[in-house]
C-alpha positions as CSV (number, residue, x, y, z in Angstrom):
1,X,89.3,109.0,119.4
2,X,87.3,106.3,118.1
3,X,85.3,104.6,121.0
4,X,82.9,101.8,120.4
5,X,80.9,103.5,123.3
6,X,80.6,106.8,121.5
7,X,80.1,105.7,118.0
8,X,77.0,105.9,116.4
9,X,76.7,103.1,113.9
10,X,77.6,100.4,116.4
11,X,75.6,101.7,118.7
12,X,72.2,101.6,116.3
13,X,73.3,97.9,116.1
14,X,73.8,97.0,119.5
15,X,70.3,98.2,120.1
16,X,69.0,96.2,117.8
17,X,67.2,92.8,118.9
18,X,68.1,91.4,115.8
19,X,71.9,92.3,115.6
20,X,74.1,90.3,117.0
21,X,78.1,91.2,117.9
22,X,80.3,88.2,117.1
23,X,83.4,90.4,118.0
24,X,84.0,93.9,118.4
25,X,87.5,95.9,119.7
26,X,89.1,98.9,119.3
27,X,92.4,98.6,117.6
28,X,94.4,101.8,119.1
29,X,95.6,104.7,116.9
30,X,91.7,105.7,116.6
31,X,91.0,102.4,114.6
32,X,87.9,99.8,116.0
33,X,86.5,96.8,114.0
34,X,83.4,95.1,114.1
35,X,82.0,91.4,113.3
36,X,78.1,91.4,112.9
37,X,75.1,88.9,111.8
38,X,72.0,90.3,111.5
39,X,68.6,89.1,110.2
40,X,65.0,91.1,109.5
41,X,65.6,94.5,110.4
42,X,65.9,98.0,109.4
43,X,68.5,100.6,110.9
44,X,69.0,104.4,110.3
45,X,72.4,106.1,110.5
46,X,72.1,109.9,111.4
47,X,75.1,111.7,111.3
48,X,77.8,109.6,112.5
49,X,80.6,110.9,113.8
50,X,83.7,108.5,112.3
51,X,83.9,107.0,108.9
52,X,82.7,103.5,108.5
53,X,83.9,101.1,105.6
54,X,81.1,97.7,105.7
55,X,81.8,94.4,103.9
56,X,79.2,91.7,103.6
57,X,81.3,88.4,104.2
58,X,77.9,86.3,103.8
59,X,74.3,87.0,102.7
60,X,72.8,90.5,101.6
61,X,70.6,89.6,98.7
62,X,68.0,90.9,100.5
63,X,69.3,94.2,102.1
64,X,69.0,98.1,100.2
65,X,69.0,101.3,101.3
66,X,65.4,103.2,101.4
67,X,66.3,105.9,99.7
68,X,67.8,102.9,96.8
69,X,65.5,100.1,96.5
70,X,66.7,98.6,93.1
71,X,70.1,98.0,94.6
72,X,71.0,95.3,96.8
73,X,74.0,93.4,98.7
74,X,76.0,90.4,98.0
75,X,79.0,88.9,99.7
76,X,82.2,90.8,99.2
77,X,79.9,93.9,98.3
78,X,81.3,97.0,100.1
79,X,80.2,100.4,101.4
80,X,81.9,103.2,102.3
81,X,79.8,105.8,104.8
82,X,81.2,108.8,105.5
83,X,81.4,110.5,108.9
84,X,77.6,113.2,109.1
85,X,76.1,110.7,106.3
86,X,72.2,109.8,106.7
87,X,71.3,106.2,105.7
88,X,68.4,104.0,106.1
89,X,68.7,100.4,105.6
90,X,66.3,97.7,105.2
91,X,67.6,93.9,105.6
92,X,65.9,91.0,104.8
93,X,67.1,87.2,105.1
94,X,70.3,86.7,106.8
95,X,73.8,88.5,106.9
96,X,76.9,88.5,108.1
97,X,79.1,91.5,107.9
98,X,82.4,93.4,109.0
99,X,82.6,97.1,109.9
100,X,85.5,99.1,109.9
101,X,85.5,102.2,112.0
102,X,88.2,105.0,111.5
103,X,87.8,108.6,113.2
104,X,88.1,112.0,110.9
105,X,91.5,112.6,112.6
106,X,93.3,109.7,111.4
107,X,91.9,109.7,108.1
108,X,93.1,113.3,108.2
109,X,96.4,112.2,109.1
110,X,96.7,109.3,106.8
111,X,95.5,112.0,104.1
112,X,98.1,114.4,104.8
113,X,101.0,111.7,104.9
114,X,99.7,109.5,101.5
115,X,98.5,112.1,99.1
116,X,100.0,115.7,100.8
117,X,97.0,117.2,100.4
118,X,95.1,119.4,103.3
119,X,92.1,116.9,104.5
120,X,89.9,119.7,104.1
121,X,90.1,119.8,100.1
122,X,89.1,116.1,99.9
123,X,86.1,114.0,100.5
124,X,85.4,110.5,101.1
125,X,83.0,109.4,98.4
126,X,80.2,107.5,100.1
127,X,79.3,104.4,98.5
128,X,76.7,101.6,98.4
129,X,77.5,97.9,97.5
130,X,80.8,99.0,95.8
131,X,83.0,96.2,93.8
132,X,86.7,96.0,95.2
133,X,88.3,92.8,95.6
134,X,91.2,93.5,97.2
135,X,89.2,96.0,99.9
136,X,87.6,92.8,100.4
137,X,90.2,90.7,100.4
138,X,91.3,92.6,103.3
139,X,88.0,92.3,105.0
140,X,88.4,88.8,105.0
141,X,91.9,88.6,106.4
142,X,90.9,91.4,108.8
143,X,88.0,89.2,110.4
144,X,90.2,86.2,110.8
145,X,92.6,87.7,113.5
146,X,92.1,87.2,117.4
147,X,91.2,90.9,118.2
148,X,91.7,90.4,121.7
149,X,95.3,88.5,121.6
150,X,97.5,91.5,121.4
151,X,99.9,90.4,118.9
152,X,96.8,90.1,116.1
153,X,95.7,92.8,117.0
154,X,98.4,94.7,116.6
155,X,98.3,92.7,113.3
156,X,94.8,94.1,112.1
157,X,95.6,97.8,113.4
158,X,98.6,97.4,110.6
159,X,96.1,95.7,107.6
160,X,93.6,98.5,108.7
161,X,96.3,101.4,107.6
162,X,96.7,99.4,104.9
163,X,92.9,99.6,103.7
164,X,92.7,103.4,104.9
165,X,95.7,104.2,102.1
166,X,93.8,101.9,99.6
167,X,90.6,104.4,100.3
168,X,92.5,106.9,100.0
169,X,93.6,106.3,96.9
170,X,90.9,104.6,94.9
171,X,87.5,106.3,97.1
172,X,88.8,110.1,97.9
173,X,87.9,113.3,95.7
174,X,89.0,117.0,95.9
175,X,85.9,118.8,96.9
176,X,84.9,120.9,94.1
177,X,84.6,125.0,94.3
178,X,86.0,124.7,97.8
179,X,88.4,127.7,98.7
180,X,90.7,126.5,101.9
181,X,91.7,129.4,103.7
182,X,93.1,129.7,107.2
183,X,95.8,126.4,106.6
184,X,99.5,126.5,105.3
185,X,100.6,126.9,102.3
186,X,101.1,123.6,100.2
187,X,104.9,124.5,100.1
188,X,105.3,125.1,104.1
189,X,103.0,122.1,105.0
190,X,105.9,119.9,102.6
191,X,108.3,121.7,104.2
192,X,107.3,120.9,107.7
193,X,106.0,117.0,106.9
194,X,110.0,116.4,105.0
195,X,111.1,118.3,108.1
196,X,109.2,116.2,110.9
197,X,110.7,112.9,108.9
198,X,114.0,114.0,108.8
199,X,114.1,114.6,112.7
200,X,112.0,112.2,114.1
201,X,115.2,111.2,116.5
202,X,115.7,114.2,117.2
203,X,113.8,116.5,120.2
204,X,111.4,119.3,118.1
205,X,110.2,122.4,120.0
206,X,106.8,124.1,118.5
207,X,108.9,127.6,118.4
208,X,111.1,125.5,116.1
209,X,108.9,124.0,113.6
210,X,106.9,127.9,114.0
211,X,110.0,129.5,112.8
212,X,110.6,127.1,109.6
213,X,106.9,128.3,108.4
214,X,107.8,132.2,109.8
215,X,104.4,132.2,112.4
216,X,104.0,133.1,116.0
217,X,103.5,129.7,118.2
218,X,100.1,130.7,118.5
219,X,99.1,131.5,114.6
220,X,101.3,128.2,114.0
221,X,99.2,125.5,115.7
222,X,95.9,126.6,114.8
223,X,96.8,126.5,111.3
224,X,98.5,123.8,111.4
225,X,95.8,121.8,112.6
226,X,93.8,123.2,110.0
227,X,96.2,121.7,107.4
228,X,97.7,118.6,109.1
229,X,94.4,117.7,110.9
230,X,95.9,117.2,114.5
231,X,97.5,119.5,116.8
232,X,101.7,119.4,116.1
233,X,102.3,117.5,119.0
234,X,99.9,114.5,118.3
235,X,101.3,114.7,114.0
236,X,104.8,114.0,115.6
237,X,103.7,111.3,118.0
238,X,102.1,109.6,114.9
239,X,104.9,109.9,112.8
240,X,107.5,108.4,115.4
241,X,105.2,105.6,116.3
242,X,104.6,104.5,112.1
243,X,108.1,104.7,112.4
244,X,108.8,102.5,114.9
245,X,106.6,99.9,113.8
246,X,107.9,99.5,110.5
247,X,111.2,99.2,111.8
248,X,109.8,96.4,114.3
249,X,108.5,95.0,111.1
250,X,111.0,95.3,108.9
251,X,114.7,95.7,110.9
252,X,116.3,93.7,113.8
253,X,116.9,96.7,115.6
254,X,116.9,96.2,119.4
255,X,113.7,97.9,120.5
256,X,116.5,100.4,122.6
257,X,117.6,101.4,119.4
258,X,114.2,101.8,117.9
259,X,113.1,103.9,120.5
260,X,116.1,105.8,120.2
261,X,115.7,106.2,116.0
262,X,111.6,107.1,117.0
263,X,112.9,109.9,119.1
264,X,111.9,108.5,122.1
265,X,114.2,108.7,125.4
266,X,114.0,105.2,126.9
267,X,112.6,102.1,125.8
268,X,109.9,102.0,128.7
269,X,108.7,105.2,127.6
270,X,108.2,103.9,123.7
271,X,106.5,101.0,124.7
272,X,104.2,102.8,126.9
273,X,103.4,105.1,123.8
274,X,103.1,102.3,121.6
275,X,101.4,100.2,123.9
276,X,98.4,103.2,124.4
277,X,98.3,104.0,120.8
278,X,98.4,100.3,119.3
279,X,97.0,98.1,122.0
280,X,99.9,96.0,122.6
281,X,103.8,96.1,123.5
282,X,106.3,96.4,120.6
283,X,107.4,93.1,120.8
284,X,104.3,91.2,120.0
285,X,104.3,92.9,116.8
286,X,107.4,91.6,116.6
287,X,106.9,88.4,117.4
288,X,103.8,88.2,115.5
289,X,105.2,88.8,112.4
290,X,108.1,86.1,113.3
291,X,105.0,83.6,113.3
């Protein structure tokens, strides 16, 4: 879970006296953004536990990394910090800048689902004043949404899956010489993720989907965590919920029937899942995107 409370690199500059937070909230589905201004300081990352993608909307001339002195920021200048990197930054002048925070599990996830590929053979490249326009075009449109209104935030929970896949696809590696052992095989974890889609309205039992890759419950759910990146229960949820909200953003289903199509036995029990995992009933998205 991605908590503001628990997460390193906003904590480092919430201590600092001179950071300041112009808006901060956690977006649901293990997503939290950040808006920052800082000004004559230095800050050291040790090990963070969720990945952090960092735009510099203004300023940064003036701000390097230690370890890279002849290298410095601009506006619309990206980095991308992996989760257990070690930094050590030096700014000087002014800056303003957003953060995005996304925990291991949902890039995991969003890895699994985008590339079908086992999170553990790839690795986020970290990256220091990176060009990528349309990463920070994003940015830009992320930081002009009312986080706390619940429609735009619902909103910047869906452009923030939108700049996770563009990560994923322009910033993410295969780790070389690894050898992945103790996950499913590349054909069962298709198997299972075509499965999952095709059944999403339907009830799944864990003996079920164990019997499709011919495992014990028990060998079945450690190793599909190990492939999938969450537990089978919490993959499903995921996949009914993206579900769901495309069809609130793209369908006039009644939300019944989307709650039906999502697997989901009542509407009150859909919007209290979506409500938990995206911060907001289903029909603000809806309405949102009518406006």
């Amino acid at each position: 879970m991605t908590s503001l409370a628990h997460n390193q690199v906003f904590q480092s500059l919430s201590s600092s006296p001179h950071a300041r937070l112009l808006h901060g909230a956690e977006l649901g589905d293990d997503l939290a953004a950040a808006l920052w201004t800082n000004h004559h300081d230095a800050r050291d990352y040790q090990g963070p536990s969720q990945h952090t993608l960092s735009c510099y909307l203004a300023g940064g001339t003036g701000t390097f990394r230690r370890e890279k002195p002849g290298s410095k920021g601009a506006p619309d200048k990206l980095c991308i910090l992996p989760a257990g990197h070690e930094s050590s930054w030096v700014i000087n002048g002014e800056i303003c800048l957003a953060h995005l925070y996304v925990s291991p599990e949902r890039f995991a996830a969003s890895a699994v689902t985008l590339l079908d590929r086992e999170p553990r053979e790839l690795q986020l490249r970290e990256s220091t004043f990176l060009d990528d326009p349309q990463l920070a075009g994003q940015f830009r449109q992320l930081v002009q949404l009312d986080w706390d209104e619940p429609g735009e935030r619902l909103l910047g929970s869906s452009l923030a899956h939108e700049m996770i896949s563009h990560v994923l696809l322009t910033q993410v590696g295969l780790r070389q010489g690894l050898k992945v052992k103790g996950g499913l095989a590349p054909h069962l974890r298709r198997r299972l993720a075509e499965y999952i889609e095709q059944h999403l309205e339907q009830p799944l039992s864990l003996g079920e989907l164990a019997q499709l890759a011919a495992l014990s419950e028990y060998h079945f759910v450690r190793m599909f965590r190990a492939s999938f990146g969450l537990p089978p229960h919490r993959y499903v949820l995921q996949r009914r919920l993206l579900r769901a909200r495309q069809l609130l953003q793209h369908s006039r289903l009644p939300l019944g029937e989307i709650a039906l199509a999502c697997g989901f036995a009542s509407a009150s029990h859909f919007s209290n899942r979506f409500r938990a995992a995206f911060g907001a009933a289903p029909g603000l998205l809806r309405a949102a995107r009518a406006d």
